[in-house]
C-alpha positions in Angstrom: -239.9 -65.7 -23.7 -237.5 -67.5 -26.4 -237.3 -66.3 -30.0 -235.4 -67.2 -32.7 -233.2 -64.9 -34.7 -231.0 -66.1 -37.5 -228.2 -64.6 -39.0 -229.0 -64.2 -42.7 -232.1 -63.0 -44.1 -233.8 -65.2 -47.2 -233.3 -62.0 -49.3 -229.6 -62.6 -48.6 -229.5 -66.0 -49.6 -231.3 -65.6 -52.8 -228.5 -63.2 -53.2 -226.2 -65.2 -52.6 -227.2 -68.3 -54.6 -227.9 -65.9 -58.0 -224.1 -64.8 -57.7 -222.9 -68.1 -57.5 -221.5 -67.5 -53.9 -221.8 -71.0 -52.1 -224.7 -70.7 -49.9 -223.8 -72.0 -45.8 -225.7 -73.3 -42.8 -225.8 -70.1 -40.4 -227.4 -72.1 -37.1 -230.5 -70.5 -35.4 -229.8 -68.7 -32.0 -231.9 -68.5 -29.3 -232.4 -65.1 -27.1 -233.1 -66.4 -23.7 -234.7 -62.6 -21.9 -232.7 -62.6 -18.5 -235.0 -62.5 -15.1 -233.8 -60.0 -13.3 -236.1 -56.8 -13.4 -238.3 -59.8 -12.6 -236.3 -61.5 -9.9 -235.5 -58.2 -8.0 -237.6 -55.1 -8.4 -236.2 -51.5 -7.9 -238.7 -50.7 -5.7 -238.8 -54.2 -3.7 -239.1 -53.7 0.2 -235.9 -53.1 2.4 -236.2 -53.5 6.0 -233.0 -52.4 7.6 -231.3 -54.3 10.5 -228.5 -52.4 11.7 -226.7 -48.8 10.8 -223.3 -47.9 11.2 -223.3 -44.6 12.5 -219.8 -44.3 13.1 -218.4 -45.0 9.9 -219.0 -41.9 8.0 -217.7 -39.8 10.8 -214.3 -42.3 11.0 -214.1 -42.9 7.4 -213.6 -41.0 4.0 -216.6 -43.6 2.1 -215.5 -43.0 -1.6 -217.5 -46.0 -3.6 -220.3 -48.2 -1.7 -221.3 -51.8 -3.0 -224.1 -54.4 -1.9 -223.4 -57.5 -0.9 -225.1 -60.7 -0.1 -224.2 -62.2 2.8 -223.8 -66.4 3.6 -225.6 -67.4 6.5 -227.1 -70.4 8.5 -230.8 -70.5 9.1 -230.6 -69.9 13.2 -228.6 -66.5 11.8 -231.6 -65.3 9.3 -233.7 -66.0 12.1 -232.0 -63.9 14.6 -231.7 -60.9 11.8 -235.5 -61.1 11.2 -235.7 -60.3 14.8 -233.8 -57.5 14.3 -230.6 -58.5 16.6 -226.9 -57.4 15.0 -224.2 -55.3 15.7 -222.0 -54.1 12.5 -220.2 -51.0 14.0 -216.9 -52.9 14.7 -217.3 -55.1 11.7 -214.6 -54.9 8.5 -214.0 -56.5 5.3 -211.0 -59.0 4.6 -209.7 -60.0 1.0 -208.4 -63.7 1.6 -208.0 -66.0 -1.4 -209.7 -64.0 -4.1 -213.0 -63.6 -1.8 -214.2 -61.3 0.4 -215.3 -61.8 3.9 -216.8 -60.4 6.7 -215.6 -59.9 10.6 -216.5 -59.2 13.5 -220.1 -59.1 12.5 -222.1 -59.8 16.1 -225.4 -61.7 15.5 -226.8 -63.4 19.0 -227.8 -66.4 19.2 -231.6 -67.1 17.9 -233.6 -67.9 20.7 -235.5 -71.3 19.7 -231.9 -72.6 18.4 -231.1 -75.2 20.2 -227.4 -77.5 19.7 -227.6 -76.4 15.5 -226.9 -72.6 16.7 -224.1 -69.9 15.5 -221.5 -68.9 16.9 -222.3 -65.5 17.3 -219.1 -63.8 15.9 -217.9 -66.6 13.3 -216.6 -64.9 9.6 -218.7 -65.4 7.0 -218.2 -64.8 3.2 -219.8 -61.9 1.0 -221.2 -62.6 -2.2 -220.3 -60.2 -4.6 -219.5 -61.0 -8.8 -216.3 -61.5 -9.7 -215.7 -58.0 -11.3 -216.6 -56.4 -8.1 -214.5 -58.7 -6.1 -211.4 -58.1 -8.6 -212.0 -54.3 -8.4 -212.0 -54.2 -4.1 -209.0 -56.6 -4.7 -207.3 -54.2 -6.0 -208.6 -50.9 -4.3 -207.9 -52.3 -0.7 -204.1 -54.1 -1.8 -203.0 -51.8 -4.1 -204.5 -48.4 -2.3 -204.5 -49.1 1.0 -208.4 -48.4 1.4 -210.9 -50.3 4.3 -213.7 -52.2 3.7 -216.4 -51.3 6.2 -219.7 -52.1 6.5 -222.4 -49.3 6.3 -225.7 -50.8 6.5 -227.1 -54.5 7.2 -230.8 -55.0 6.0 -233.2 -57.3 3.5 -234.2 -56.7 0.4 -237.1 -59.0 0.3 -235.9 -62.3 1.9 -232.4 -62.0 0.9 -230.2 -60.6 3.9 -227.9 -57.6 2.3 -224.8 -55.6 3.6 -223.8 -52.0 1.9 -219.9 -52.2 2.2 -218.1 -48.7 1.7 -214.8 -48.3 0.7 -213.2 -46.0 2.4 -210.0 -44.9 4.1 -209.6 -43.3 7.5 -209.6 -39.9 8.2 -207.2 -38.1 10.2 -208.3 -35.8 13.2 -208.4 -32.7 11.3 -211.0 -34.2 8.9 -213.1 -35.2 12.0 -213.4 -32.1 13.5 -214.4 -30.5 10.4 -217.0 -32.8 10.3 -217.8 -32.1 13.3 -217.6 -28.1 12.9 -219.4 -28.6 9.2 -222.4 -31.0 11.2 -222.6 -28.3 14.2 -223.2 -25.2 11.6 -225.7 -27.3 9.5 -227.6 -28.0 13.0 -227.5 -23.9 14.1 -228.7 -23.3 10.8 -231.5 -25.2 11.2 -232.4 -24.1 14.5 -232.6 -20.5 13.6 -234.9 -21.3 10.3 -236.7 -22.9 12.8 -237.8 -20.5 15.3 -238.3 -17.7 12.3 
């Protein structure tokens, strides 16, 4: 919806001219309402693809962002059929982008010659803030990129990227230890 707003009211001006003050030309803005709540709903339907179980338990996940991803049509297909493999996939800053390795999606099916290469890099779409701020978290503090989730949010294929840095093997079997009690606990409100 457009609507115009100017600057000075007419009360103003009649102000203005009465004083003697010279009276200018303010130009008329336009407000143009941005689509987004429209574009992309909160609640819009996600249908996940693949989980990386393994990341939590290997990494220390501090800050988590979503990403779109750049892919060919034979790759969306094979995603919609629910074929990926993230768990040994990372992030790479190269030239002020960030992209994506490692990530395993088999051939589609029906492709014929046009196909994928099934473990090509391909490039993350993030805004430029974002991209400055992982810029400088993995250069600067040494953290990892890793991918935590691959799914769709309506027909747009999405990645969750968590930034993270590796935890020692202390800090895994405290996980370990911390995931074992919360399971015992469990059990025995279980069978009360």
């Amino acid at each position: 919806m457009l609507s115009s707003v100017t600057s000075t009211s007419s009360f103003a001006r009649a102000v203005r001219t009465a004083v003697g003050a010279p009276t200018r030309v303010v130009p008329t803005f336009r407000l143009r309402m941005t689509r987004t709540s429209a574009s992309r709903p909160a609640d819009s339907p996600v249908q996940v693809i693949a989980r990386n179980k393994r990341a939590r338990f290997e990494y220390d996940i501090t800050e988590q962002w979503e990403a779109g991803i750049m892919l060919l049509g034979t790759e969306v297909k094979s995603l919609r059929a629910g074929r990926a493999t993230i768990t040994d996939a990372f992030g790479l800053v190269k030239d002020g982008e960030i992209w994506l390795l490692n990530m395993h999606v088999p051939p589609y099916e029906q492709g014929n010659q046009f196909n994928h290469d099934p473990a090509r890099t391909r490039k993350l779409l993030l805004h430029t803030r974002e991209i400055r701020r992982l810029i400088g978290a993995v250069e600067r503090q040494g953290a990892t990129l890793v991918p935590l989730e691959l799914y769709f949010r309506g027909a747009h294929a999405k990645i969750r990227l968590g930034l993270g840095k590796g935890k020692k093997l202390h800090d895994k079997r405290e996980t370990i230890r911390a995931r074992d009690n919360a399971r015992d606990i469990a059990r025995a409100l279980r069978s009360r």
